[in-house]
N, C-alpha and C positions, 0 to 999 in steps of 0.2 A: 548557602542560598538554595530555593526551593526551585525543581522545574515542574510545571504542571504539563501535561501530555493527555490531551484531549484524545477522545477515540481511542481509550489507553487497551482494550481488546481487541483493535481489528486486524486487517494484515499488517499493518507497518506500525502504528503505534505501540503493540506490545514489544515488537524488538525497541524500539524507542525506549522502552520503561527500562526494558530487558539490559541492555545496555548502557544504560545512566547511573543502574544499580550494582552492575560490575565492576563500575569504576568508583563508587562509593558515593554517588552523590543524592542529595533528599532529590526523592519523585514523589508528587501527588498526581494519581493515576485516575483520569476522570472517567466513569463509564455509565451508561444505564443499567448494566449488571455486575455489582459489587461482589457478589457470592462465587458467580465465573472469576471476577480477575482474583481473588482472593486463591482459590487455585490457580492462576497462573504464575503469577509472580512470586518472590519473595517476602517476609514477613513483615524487612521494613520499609517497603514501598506501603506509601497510605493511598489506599484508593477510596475516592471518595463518588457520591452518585449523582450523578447529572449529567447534561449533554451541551456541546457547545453550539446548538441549534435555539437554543435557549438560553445570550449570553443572559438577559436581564434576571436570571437566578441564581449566579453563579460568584455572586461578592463574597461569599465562604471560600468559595473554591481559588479563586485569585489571591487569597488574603496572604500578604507574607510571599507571594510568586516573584521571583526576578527573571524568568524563564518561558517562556510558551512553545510548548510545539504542536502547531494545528494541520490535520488533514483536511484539506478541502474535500466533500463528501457533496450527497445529494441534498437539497434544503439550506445549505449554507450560505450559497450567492446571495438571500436576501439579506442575511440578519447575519455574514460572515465579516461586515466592516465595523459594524457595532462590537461585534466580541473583540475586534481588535483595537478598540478606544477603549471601551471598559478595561482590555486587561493594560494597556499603556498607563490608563489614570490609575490603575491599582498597585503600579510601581514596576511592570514587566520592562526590562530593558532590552531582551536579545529573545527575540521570533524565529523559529525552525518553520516553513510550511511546505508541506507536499502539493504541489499545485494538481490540481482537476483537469490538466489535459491541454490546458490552455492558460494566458493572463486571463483572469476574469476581475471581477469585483473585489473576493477575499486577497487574491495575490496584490493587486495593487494597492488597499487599505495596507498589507504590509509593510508594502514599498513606501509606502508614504506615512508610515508611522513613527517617523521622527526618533527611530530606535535601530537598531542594531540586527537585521534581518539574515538569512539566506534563504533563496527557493531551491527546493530539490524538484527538480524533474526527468520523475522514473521514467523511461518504455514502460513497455509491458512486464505487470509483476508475473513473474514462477508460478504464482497460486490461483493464475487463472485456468491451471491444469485441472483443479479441485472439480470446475466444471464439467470431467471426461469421469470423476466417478461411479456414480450410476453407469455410464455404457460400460465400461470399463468392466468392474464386476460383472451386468447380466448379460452381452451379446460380444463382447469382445471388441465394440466395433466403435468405433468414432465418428462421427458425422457432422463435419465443419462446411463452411461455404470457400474458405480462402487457404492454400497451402503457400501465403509469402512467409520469407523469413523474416523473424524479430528475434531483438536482440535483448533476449528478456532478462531483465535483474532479479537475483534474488532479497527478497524484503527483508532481510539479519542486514544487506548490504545499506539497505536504504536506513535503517533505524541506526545502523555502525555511522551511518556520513550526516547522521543530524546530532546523531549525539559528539561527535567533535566539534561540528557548527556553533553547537550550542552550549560548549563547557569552554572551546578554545579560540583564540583569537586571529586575525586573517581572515575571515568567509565572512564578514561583513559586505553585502551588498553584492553579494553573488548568486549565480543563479548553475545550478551543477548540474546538466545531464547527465542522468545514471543509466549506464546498461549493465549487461553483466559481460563474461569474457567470452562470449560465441553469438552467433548469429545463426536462428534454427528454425527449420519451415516446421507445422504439426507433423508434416508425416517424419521428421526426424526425432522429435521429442516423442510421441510413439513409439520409435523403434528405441528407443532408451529404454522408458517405461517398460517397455515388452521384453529387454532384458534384466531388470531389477524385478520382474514379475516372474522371469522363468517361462512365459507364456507368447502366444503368436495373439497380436493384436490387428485391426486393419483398421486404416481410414478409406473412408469414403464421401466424394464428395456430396453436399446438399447446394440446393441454390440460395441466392439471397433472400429470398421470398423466405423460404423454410427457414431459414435461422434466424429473420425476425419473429415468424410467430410463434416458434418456440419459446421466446424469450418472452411474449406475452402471455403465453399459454404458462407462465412460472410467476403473473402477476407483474411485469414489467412493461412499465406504460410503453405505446406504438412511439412516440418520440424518443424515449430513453433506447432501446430493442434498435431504431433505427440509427442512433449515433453510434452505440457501440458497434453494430454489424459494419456500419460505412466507416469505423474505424480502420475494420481488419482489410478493408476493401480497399484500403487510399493507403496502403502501403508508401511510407515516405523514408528519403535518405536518412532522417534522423529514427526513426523508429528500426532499421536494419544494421544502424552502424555502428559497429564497437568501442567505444573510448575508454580510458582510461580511469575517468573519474575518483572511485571508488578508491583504488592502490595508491590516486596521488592523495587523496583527501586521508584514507584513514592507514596506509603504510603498506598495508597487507592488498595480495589479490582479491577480487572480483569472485565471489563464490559460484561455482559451477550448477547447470540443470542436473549433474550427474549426482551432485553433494545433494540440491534437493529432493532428487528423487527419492535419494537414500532415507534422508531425513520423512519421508511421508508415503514411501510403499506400503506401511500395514494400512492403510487410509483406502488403498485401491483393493485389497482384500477384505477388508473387515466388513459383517454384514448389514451394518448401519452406519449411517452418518449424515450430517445434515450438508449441503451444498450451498456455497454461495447463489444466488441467484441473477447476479449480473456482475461480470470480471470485472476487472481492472483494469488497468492500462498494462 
């Protein structure tokens, strides 16, 4: 049986492929950059090109699929209940989705697609750090609006608990919150950082005003800029609080900020690189 894995580059889908392929099984890896995933992944993962913003092109891409796993993304709430009819009628019986933050449109076409579902829902992913590159390299210095703690997963974690979803049986009609195993304000994930770097970092606080316009000022519309910042603002009991999810779903513990840092310190030295331009959850 084939899974396809929509958004097969981004943060959580490549562990997605990444892991489907460990355990032996066909992935077709959908992206708009075939050449990128073509170095990431391994040789027998088929990646093919298209985007799931656009199911009505994508009858190649479903063909032969028993599997789906979709990140809900930006552009998707319109045209994310359609990709999940097209890929039903195309023979998908068992749906992986990352939900957008919230039930919206795409999560409930899931729930209501007459197949075999579970929702992951992450906290905040680990590689919302990627954001503190640039300061990080040129002034040492961080500049956030909110120092609450979150209990942020790392994304191997979240691709590790869709790929059991979706190979193994049980997690039908479940919905998983993921965290990771600690609970950490920025000014602690800094002092991390600051020792996998060898170097004295500082945060400093900015207001709410300043970290939406920065976020426009990087081409991120004033409504998108303003959910995210009021995310970090409305700090809630589920976004601070540890569970276990992760260790009962896939056997193993909850991967640490410390395992992450490790994995992506040359990222904060090195003197290029490109930045996400608006986190994650």
């Amino acid at each position: 049986m084939t899974t396809l894995v929509t958004g097969a580059t981004g943060n959580t889908g490549r562990h997605v492929v990444r892991e489907l392929a460990r355990r032996g099984e066909r992935v077709r890896a959908l992206t708009r950059n075939p050449a990128a995933a073509a170095r990431l992944f391994p040789p027998e993962v088929e990646v093919v090109a298209g985007t799931h913003t656009a199911p009505e092109t994508l009858g190649a891409a479903l063909d032969g699929v028993s599997r789906l796993h979709v990140t809900v993304t930006a552009g998707l709430a319109e045209v994310g209940p359609e990709l999940v009819r097209r890929a039903v009628a195309a023979g998908v019986r068992r749906i992986t989705v990352v939900w957008g933050g919230a039930v919206g449109p795409v999560e409930r076409a899931v729930a209501d697609s007459g197949v075999e579902w579970t929702r992951l829902e992450p906290q905040e992913f680990m590689s919302n750090t990627l954001t503190w590159v640039d300061a990080v390299r040129g002034e040492g210095v961080v500049r956030e609006p909110y120092d609450f703690p979150s209990a942020l997963v790392h994304e191997a974690d979240i691709g590790a608990v869709a790929a059991v979803a979706l190979l193994d049986g049980g997690h039908a009609g479940r919905a998983y919150n993921l965290t990771g195993p600690q609970s950490l304000t920025p000014r602690e994930r800094l002092a991390i950082l600051a020792r996998a770097l060898g170097r004295d970092l500082a945060f400093v606080p900015i207001t709410h005003r300043q970290a939406v316009d920065r976020l426009t000022a990087r081409g991120v519309s004033r409504d998108d800029a303003e959910y995210v910042v009021g995310w970090y603002s409305a700090s809630d009991a589920a976004s601070r609080t540890v569970v276990d999810t992760v260790e009962r779903v896939t056997g193993r513990p909850a991967l640490t900020f410390d395992q992450w840092v490790d994995e992506h310190a040359e990222r904060f030295r090195e003197p290029a690189v490109t930045n996400p331009s608006t986190p994650g959850r």
